[in-house]
C-alpha positions in Angstrom: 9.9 38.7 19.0 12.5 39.4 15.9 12.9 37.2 13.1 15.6 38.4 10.2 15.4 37.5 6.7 17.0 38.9 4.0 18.5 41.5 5.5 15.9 42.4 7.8 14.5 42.3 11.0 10.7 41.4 11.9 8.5 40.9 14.7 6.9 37.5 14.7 3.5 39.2 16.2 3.3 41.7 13.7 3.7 40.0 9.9 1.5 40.6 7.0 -0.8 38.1 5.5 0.8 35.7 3.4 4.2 36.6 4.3 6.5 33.5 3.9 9.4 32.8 6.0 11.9 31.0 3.7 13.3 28.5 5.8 13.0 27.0 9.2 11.7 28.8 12.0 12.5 27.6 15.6 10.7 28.8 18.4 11.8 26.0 20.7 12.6 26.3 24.4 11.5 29.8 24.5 9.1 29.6 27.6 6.3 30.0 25.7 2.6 29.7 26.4 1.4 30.5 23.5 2.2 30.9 19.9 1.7 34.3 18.0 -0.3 34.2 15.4 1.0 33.1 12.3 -2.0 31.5 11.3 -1.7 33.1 8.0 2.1 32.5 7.8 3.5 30.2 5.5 6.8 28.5 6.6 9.1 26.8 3.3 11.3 25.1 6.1 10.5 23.1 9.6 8.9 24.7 12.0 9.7 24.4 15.8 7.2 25.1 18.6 8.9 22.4 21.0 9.9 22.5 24.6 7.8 25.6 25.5 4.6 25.6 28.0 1.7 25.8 25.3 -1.4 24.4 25.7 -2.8 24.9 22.7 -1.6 25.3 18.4 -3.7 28.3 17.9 -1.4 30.5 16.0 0.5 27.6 13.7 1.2 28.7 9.9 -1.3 27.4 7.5 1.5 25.3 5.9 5.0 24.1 6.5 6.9 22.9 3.9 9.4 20.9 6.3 8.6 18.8 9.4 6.4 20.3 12.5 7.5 19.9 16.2 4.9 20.6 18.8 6.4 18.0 20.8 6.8 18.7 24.5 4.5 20.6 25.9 1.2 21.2 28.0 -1.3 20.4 24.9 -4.3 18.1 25.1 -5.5 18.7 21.7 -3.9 19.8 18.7 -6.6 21.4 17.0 -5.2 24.3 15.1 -2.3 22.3 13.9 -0.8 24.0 10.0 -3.4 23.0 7.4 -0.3 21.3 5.3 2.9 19.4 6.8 5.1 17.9 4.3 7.7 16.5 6.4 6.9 14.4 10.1 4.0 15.6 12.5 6.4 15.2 15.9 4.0 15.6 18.9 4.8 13.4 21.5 5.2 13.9 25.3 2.3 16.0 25.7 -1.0 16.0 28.3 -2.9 13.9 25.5 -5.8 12.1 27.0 -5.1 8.8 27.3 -6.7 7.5 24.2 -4.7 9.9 22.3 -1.3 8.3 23.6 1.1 6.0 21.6 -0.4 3.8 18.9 -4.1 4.7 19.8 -3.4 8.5 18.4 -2.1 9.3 14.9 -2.9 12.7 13.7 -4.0 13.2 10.2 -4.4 16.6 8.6 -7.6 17.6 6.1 -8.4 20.7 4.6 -7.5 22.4 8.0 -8.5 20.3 10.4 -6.8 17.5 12.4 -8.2 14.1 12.7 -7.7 10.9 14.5 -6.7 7.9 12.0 -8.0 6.0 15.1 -11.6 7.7 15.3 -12.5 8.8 11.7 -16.3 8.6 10.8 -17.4 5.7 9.0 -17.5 7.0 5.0 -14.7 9.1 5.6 -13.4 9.7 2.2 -9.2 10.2 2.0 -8.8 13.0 -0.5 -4.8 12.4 -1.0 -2.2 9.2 0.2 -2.4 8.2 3.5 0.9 7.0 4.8 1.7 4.8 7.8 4.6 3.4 7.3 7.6 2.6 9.6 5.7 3.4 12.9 6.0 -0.3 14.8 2.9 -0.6 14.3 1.3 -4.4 15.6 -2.4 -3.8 14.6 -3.8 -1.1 11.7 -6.3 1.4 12.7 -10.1 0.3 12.1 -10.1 2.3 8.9 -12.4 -0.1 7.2 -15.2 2.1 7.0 -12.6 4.4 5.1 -12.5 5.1 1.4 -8.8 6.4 0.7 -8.2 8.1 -3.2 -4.7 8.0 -3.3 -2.2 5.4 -2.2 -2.1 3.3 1.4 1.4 2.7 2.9 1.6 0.6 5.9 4.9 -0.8 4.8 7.7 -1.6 7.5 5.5 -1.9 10.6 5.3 -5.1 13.0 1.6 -5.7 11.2 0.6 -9.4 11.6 -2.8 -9.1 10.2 -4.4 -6.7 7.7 -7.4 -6.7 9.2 -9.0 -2.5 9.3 -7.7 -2.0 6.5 -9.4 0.4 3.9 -11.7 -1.7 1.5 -11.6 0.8 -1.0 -7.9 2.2 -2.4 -7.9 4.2 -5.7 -4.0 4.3 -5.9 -1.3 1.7 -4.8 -1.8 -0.8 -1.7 1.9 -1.3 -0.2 1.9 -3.7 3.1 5.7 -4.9 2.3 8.3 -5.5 5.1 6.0 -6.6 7.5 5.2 -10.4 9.5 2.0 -11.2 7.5 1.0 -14.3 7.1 -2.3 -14.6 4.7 -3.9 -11.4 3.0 -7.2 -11.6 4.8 -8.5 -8.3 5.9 -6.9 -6.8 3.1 -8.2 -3.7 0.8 -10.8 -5.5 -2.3 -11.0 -2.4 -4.6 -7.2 -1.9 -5.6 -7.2 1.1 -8.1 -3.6 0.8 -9.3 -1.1 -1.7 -7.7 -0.8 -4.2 -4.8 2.3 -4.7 -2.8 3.0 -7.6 -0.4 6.5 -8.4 -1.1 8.7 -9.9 1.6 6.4 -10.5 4.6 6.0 -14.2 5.9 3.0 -15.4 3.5 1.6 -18.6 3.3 -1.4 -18.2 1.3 -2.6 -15.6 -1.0 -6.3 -16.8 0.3 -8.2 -12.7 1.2 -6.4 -11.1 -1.6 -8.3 -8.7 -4.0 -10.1 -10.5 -6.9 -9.5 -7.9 -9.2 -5.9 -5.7 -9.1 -5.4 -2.4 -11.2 -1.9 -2.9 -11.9 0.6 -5.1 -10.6 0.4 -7.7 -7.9 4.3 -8.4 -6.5 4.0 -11.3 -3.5 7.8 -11.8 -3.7 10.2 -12.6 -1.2 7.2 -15.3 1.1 6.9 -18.4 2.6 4.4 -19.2 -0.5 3.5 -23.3 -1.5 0.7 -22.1 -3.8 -0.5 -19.5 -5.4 -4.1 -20.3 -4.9 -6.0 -17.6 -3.7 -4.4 -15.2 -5.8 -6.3 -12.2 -7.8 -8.4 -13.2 -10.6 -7.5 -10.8 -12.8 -4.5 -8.1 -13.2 -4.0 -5.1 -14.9 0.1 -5.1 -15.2 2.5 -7.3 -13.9 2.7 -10.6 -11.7 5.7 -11.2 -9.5 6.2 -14.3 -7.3 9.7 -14.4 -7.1 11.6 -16.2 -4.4 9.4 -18.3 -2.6 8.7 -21.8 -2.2 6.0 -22.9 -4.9 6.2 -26.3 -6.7 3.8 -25.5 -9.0 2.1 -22.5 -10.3 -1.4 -24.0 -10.2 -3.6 -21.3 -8.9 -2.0 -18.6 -10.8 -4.1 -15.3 -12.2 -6.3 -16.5 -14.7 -5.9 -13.4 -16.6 -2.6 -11.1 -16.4 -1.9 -8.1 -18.9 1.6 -7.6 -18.0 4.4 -10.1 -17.7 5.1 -13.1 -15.0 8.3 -13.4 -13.2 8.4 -16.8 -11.1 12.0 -17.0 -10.4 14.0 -18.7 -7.3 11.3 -21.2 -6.9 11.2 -24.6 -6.2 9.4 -25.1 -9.6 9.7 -28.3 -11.8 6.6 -27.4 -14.3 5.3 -24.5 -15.7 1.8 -25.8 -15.3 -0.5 -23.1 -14.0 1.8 -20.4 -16.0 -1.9 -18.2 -17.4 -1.8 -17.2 -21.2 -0.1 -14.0 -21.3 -0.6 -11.7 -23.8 1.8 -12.4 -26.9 4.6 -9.7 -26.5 4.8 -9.8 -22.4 7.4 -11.8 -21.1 7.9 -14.7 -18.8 11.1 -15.1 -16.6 11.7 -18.5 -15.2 14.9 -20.4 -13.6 17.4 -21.8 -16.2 16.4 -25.2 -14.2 13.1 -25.0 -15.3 13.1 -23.8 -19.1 15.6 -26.5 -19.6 13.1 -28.8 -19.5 11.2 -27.3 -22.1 14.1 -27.2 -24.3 13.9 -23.4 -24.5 16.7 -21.6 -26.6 19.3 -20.3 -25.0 19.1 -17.0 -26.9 16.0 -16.0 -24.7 18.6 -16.7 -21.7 19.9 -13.5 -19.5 24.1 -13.2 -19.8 25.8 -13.9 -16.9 22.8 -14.8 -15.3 20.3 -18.4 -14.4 17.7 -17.3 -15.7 15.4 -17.5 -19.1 13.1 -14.3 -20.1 11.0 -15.1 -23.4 8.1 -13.6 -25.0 4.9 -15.7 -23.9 4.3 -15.7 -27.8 7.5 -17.6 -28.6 7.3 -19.9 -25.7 3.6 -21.6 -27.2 6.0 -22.3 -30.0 7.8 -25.0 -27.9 5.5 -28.3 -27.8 6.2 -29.7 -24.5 5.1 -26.3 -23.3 2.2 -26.4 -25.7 0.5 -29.2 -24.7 1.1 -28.6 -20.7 0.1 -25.0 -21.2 -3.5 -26.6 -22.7 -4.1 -29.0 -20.1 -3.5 -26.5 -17.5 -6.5 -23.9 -18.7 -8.6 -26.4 -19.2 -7.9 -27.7 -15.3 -8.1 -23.8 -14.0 -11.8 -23.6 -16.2 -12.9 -26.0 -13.9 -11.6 -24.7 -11.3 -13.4 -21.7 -11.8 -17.0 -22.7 -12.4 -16.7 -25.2 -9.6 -16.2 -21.8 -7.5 -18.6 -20.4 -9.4 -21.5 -22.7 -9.4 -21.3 -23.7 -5.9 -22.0 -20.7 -2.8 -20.5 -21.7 0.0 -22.6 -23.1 3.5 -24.3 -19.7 4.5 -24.1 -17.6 1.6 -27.3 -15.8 0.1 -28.3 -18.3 -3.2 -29.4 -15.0 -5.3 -27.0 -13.0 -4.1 -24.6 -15.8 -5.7 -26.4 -16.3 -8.4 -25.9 -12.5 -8.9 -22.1 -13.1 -8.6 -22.0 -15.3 -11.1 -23.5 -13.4 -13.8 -20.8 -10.5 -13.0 -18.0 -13.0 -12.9 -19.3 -14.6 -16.5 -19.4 -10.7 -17.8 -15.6 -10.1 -16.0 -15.0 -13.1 -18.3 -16.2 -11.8 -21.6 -14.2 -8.4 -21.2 
């Protein structure tokens, strides 16, 4: 079969190891029943193996740099699919057992070998990011047995729970753009960030106790922030929802608060920030607290001040005050009382780490 690159013609059943074909190469519709072997092949572009009569991937490159089609064929497997696939894994309307068909099949590619997202051992470990985004999906894999190292993207799915969700993510957890409407099920070891931004939330109740980075719940149906993680590495973001108050806010944030296009009358619950991050509020709201109008945005209806420079406004002071002293209690009335069924020294456990989380 000829192939020409660079002024010169090949056959595709007779290239050297490691030779790499520079762009796409489109077998497609060729009546083909099986591939030859380019198994030590690599491919910079797409590569096309669609429309023929194979029943089997033996043969693929070891990498493509573009997207793979295998669709449309006789396969029932797709064992010996390329090691690496940069661009879309397209392998529909195949002989797939039926298990493998539609939502109960997405193919996920590991040091050479090509799993089931839907059947992956429990301990599994995720060397890379795993991304799932945009594929309708209603329900997520059961990958809570699943440890993933890199990021998780289930963004822009049709995902109304996050239940089977990994529990363990060492890099960014992004579930925004779809119609959740509480964090239960979600991931509890965030490495870096955590990203629920414009779903249909209503609670923050199942969310992480303990985020990385940044926690951005923007663009919800939100009344309260209780619920919402204890502590957080970078910034918190609960713009443009429907809170009154921001009483069951992070009790400790490193980065800087953004509560703007809420229905807010108070800055109670606003946590102590550190002294150089910034808080950004409606002009509505720091009005009331008589803030300057040099920390105000131009052209805009909003304040941004340094935390630091906001304790120097009394009103503020003394609300700010009452409002730690309120979330204190909060906390050690969680602390200091398990709930019906739970484990008393296995609580009493928990609250010696959460006194030590404290002290840090």
């Amino acid at each position: 079969m000829p192939f020409e690159q660079d002024g010169k013609t090949y056959n595709l059943y007779d290239l050297p190891d490691g030779f790499v074909i520079k762009g796409k190469l489109d077998l497609s519709k060729k009546g083909l029943t099986e591939l030859p072997d380019l198994s030590k092949v690599i491919v910079k572009g797409s590569f096309d193996c669609s429309h023929n009569a194979l029943t089997s991937l033996q043969g693929c490159p070891q990498k493509v740099g573009g997207d793979f089609y295998c669709n449309d064929n006789y396969l029932t497997s797709l064992e010996g699919a390329p090691q690496r696939i940069d661009g879309k894994f397209h392998y529909g309307n195949n002989e797939f057992a039926p298990e493998q068909k539609g939502q109960e099949y997405i193919p996920y590619v590991q040091d050479g070998k090509v799993y089931n997202l839907y059947a992956l051992p429990e301990g599994f470990v995720i060397k890379g990011d795993l991304n799932i985004s945009g594929r309708g999906l209603t329900k997520l894999p059961d990958l809570s047995k699943v440890i993933v190292k890199g990021d998780f993207d289930c963004r822009d799915n049709a995902l109304t729970t996050l239940e089977g969700a990994p529990q363990r993510i060492d890099g960014d957890f992004v579930c925004n753009g779809n119609y959740l409407t509480t964090l239960k099920g979600s991931p509890q070891i965030i490495g870096k960030s955590f990203y629920c931004s414009s779903n249909r939330l209503t609670s923050l109740e199942g969310a992480p106790k303990k985020v990385g980075g940044d926690f951005y719940c923007k663009h919800n149906q939100l009344e309260t922030l209780i619920g919402s993680p204890q502590r957080i590495d970078g910034d918190f973001n609960c713009e443009d929802n429907e809170l009154y108050t921001l009483e069951g806010a992070p009790l400790k944030i490193d980065g800087d608060f953004s509560c703007l296009d809420n229905e807010l009358e108070t800055l109670a619950g606003l946590p102590k920030l550190r002294g150089n991050k910034k808080l950004t509020c409606d002009i509505a709201v720091g009005d009331k607290y008589n803030l300057n109008s040099a920390y105000k945005y131009v052209y805009s209806d909003k304040y941004e001040i340094e935390y630091e420079k906001l304790e120097e406004y009394p009103a503020f002071k003394v609300e700010a005050a009452k409002s730690r002293i309120a979330a204190r209690k909060r906390q050690q009335d969680n602390e200091t009382t398990p709930r019906e069924g739970v484990n008393k020294a296995g609580f009493e456990s928990f609250k010696k780490k959460m006194a030590k989380e404290r002290e840090e």
